[in-house]
C-alpha positions as CSV (number, residue, x, y, z in Angstrom):
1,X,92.2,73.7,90.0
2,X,93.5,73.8,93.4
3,X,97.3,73.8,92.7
4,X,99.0,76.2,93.6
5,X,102.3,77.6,91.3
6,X,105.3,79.4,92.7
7,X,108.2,81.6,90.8
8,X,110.5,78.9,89.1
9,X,113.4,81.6,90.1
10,X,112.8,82.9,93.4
11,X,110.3,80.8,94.9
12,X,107.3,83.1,95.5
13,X,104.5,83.4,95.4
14,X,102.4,83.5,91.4
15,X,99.2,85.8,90.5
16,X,97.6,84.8,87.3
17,X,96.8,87.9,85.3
18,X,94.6,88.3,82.1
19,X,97.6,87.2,80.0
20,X,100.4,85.9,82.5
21,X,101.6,84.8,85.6
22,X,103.5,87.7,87.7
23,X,105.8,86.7,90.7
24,X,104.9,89.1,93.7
25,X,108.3,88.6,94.8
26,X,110.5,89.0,91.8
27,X,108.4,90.6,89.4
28,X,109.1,88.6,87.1
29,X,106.3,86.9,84.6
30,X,105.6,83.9,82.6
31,X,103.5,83.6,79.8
32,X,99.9,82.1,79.8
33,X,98.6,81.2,76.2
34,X,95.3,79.5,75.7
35,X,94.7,78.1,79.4
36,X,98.7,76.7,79.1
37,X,101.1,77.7,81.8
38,X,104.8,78.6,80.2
39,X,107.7,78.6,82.0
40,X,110.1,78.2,79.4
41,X,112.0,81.0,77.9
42,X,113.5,79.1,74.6
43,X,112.0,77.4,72.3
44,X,112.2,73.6,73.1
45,X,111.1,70.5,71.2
46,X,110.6,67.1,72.3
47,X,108.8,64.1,69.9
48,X,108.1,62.1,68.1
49,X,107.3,64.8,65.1
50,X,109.4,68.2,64.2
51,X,108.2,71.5,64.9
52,X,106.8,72.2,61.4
53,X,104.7,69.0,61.8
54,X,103.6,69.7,64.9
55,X,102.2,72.8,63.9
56,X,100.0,70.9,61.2
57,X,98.9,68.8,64.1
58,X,97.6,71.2,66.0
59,X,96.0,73.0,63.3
60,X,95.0,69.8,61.9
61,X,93.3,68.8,65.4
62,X,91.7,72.2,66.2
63,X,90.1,72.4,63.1
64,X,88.5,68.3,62.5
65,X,89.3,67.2,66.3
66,X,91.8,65.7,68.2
67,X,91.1,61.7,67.3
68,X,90.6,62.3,63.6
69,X,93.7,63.7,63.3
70,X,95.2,61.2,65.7
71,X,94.0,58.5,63.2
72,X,94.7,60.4,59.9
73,X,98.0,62.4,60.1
74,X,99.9,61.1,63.4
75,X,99.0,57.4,63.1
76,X,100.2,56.8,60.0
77,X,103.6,58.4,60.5
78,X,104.3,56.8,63.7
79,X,102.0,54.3,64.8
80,X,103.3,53.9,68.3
81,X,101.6,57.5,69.2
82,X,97.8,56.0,68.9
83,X,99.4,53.7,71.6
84,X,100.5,56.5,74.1
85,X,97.2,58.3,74.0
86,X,94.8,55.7,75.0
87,X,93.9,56.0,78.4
88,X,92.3,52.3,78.6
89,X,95.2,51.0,78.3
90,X,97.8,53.5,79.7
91,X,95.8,52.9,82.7
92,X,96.8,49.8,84.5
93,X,100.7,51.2,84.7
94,X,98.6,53.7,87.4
95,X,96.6,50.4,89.3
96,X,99.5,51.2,92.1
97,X,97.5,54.1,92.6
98,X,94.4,54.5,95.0
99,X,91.6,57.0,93.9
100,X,92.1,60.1,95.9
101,X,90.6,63.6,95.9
102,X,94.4,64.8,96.1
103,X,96.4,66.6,92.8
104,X,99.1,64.4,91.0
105,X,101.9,66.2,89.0
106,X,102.2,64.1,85.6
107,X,105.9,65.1,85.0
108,X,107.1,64.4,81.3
109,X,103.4,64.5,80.5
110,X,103.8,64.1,76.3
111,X,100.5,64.2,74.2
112,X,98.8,63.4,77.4
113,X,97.3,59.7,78.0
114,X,98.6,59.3,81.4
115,X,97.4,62.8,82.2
116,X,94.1,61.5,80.7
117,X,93.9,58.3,82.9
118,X,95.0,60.2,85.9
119,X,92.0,62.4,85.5
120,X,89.5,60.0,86.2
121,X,91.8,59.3,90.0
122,X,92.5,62.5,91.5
123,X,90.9,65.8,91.1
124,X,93.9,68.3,90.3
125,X,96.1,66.6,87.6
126,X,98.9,69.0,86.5
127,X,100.5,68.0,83.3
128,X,104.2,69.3,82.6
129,X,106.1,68.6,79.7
130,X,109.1,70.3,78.2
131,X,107.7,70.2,74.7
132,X,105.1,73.2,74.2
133,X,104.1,71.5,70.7
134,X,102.9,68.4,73.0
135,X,101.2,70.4,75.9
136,X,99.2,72.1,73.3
137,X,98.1,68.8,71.9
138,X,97.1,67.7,75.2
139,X,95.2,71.6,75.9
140,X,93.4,70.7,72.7
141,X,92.3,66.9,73.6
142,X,91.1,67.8,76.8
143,X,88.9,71.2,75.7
144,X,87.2,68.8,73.4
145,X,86.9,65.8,75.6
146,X,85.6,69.2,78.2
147,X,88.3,67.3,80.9
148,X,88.1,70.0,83.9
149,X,90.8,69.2,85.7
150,X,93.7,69.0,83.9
151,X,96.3,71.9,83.9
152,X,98.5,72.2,80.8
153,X,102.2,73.0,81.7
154,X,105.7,73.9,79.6
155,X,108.5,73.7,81.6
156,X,112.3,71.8,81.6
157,X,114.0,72.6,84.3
158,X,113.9,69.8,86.8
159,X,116.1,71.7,90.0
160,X,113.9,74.7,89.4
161,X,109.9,73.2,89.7
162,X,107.2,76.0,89.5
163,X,105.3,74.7,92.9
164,X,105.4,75.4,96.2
165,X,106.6,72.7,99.1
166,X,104.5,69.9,99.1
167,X,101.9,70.8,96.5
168,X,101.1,66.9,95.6
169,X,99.9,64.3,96.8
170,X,101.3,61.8,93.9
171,X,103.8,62.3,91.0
172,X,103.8,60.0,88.4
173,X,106.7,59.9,85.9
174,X,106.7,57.2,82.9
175,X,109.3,57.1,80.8
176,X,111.3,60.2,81.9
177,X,113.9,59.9,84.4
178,X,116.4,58.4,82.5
179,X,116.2,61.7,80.2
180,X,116.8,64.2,83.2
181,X,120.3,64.7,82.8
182,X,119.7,66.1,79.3
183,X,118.6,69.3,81.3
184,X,121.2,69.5,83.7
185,X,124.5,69.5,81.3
186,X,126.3,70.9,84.1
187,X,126.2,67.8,86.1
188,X,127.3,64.2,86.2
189,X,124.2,61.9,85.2
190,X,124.5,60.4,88.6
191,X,124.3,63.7,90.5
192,X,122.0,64.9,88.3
193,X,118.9,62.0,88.9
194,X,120.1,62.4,92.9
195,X,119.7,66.1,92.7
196,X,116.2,66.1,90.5
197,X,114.7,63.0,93.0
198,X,115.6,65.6,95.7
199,X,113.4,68.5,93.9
200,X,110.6,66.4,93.7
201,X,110.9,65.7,97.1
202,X,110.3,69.1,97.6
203,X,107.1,69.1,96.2
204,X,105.0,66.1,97.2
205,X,103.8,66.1,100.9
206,X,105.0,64.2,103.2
207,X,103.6,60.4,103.0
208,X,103.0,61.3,99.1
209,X,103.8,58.6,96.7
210,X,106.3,58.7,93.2
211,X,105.6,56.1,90.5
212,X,107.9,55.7,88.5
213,X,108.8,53.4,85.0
214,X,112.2,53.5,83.6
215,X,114.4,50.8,82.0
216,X,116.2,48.4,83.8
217,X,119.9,48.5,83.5
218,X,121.0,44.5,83.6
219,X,117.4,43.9,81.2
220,X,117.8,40.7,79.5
221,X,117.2,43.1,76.4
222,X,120.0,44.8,76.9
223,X,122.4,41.7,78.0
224,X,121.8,40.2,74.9
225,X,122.6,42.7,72.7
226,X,119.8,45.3,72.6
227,X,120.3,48.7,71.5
228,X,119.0,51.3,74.2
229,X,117.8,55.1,73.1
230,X,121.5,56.3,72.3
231,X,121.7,53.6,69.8
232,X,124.2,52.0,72.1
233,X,124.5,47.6,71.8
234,X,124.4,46.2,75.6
235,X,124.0,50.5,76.2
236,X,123.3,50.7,80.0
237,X,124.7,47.2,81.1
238,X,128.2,48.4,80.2
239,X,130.3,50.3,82.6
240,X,129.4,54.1,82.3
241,X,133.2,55.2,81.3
242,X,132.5,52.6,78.2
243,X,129.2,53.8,76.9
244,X,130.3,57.3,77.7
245,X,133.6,56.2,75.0
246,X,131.5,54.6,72.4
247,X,128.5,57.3,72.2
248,X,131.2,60.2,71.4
249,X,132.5,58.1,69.3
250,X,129.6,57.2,67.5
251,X,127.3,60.8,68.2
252,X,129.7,63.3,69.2
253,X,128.4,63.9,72.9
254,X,128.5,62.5,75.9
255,X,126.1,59.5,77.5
256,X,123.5,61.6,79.5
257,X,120.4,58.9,78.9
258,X,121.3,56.7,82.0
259,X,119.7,53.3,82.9
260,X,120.2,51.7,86.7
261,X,120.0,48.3,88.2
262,X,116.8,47.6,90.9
263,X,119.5,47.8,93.4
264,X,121.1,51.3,92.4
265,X,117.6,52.7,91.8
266,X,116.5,51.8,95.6
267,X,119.2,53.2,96.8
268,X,119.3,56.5,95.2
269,X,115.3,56.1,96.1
270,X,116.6,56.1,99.8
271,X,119.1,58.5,100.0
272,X,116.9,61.5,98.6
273,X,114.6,60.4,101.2
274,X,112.0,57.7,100.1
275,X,110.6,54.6,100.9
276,X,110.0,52.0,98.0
277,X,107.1,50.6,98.7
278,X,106.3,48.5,95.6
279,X,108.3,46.8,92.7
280,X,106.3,46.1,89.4
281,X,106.9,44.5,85.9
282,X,105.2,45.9,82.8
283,X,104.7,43.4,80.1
284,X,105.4,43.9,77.5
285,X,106.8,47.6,78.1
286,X,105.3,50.5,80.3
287,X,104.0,52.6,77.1
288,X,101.6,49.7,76.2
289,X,101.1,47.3,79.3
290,X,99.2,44.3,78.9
291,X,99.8,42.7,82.5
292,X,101.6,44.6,85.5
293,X,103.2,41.6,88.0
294,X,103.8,43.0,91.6
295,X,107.2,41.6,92.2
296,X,107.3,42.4,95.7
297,X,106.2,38.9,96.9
298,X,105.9,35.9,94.5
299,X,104.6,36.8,91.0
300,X,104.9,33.0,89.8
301,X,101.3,32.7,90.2
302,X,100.4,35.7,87.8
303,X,103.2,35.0,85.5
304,X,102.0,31.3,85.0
305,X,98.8,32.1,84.3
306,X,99.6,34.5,81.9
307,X,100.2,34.3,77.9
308,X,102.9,36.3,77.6
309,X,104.2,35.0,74.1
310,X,103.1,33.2,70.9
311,X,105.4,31.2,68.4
312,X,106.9,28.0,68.7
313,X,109.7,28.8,71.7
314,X,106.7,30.8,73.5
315,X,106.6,27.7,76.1
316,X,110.1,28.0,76.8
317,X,110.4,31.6,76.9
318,X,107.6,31.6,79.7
319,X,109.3,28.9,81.8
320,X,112.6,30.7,81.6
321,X,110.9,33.8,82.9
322,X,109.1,31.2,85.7
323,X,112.3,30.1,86.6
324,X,113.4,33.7,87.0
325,X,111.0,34.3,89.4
326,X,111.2,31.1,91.4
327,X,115.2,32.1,91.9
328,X,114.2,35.5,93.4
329,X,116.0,36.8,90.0
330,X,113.4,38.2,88.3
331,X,113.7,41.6,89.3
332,X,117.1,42.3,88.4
333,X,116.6,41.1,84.9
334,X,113.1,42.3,83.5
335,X,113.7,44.9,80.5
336,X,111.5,47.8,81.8
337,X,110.5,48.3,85.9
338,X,108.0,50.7,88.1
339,X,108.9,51.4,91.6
340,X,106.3,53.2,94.2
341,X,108.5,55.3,96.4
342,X,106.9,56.9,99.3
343,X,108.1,60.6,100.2
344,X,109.8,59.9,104.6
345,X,109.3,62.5,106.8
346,X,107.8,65.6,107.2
347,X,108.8,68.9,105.9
């Protein structure tokens, strides 16, 4: 592993020790547990499963391996987790990415299946997740699968990255970005996702490219009634003073999970300093992609040729979506979108 880590406090410069990692700067240290950086002082849990669970799956996976206990304990509880571990087909949200030689940060990383399919493009894949149940899953898969280059990391604080300036060629984030204000209670959501853009910024080199899948604000999903991750009708299509109202209302907090239109996303994209490059559409979601249509020029083609749905209205449902595209719409509506955001200038 070629990454190099710096002090999530001061900046400096990180010695790995027998059993942590010691700032040369700050003195400070961090703990190191089974091959697993930690960067976290609290105890944090993100998932799918509670902590006592978790601990049953790790057990559980040490002890009769990692796919058994994929397909007997975590399966049947929540089927959707199978799903988010296979690298076949977690791998075509990446297709945006070349093959390179380079090291990719795999921010929000979960059990691991992007980290997985990452792997097998670049040869330094750091893995950082905020859950330290989930990072130990992921330390367990890839000691079995005997995966090299994969570097298990717990950490939650998105203003405060443990790297140095432009440590990576490529982050990838699926699924996260919409969650980063959770971290950053101190902030407005808006400042928040413009402040955490900027800190990746910091840490790709310059010409490096950001993937990233999130939800689209105006989805047709959401525009006809669907319930977003706050539990929210219409959620992130309302106006933000509205769905701020309704979730303390209904959950006694304030609206942190925050959705934006294509528009909006590009121009935060900008103004932190990047150049989107590339405008995709998962079908049917980014956790479980079927087809990815490059919206940049005119997807009609793939989208026509595609079988998107089955029932009887499956014909009209795909012309609707043709029509879409033919109006130059299509972008604004689709319910999930990736953008390819290339970092501007040198540091």
């Amino acid at each position: 592993m070629t990454v190099m880590f710096a002090c999530p406090i001061c900046g400096g410069n990180l010695e790995e020790l027998p059993e942590n990692l010691h700032c040369v700067e700050c003195n400070e240290t961090f703990g190191t547990k089974d091959g697993i950086f930690n960067f976290i002082r609290s105890i944090s849990n993100h998932g799918e499963f509670d902590r006592q669970k978790m601990r049953h799956i790790l057990e559980h996976a040490k002890q009769h391996g990692w796919r058994s206990t994929l397909r007997d304990v975590m399966e049947p509880e929540r089927p959707q987790v199978a799903d988010l571990l296979d690298s076949e087909v977690r791998s075509l949200s990446l297709s945006p990415l070349a093959p390179t030689q380079g090291a990719v940060l795999d921010f929000g990383c979960g059990y691991g299946g992007v980290s997985l399919a990452l792997a097998k493009l670049y040869a330094d894949v750091v893995s950082l997740d905020g859950s330290f149940e989930r990072v130990s899953f992921l330390n367990i898969v890839r000691r079995q699968e005997k995966i090299e280059n994969i570097q298990p990391v717990c950490h939650i604080d998105p203003l405060r990255l443990p790297f140095p300036d432009n440590a990576f060629d490529a982050i990838v984030m699926v699924g996260v970005y919409e969650y980063l204000p959770l971290n950053l209670p101190e902030m407005t959501t808006l400042k928040a996702h413009r402040a955490a853009l900027l800190s990746l910024r910091r840490i790709m080199k310059p010409g490096g490219k950001l993937l990233m899948y999130s939800k689209n604000r105006y989805g047709w999903n959401y525009l006809l009634g669907g319930r977003d991750h706050n539990g929210i009708r219409f959620g992130p299509a309302l106006p933000l003073r509205l769905a701020d109202l309704l979730h303390r209302f209904k959950n006694g907090s304030p609206y942190r999970i925050v959705n934006y239109s294509v528009r909006q996303y590009r121009r935060m994209f900008l103004d932190a300093g990047f150049d989107v490059s590339g405008l995709y559409w998962p079908f049917p979601g980014y956790q479980v992609p079927r087809y990815l249509f490059n919206l940049n020029g005119s997807a009609g083609q793939q989208i026509g040729s595609a079988k998107l749905f089955d029932g009887w209205n499956a014909a009209a449902k795909q012309k609707a979506i043709v029509t879409l595209e033919a109006a130059g719409l299509l972008p604004r509506f689709v319910p999930t979108i990736g953008m390819m955001a290339i970092k501007l200038g040198a540091e």
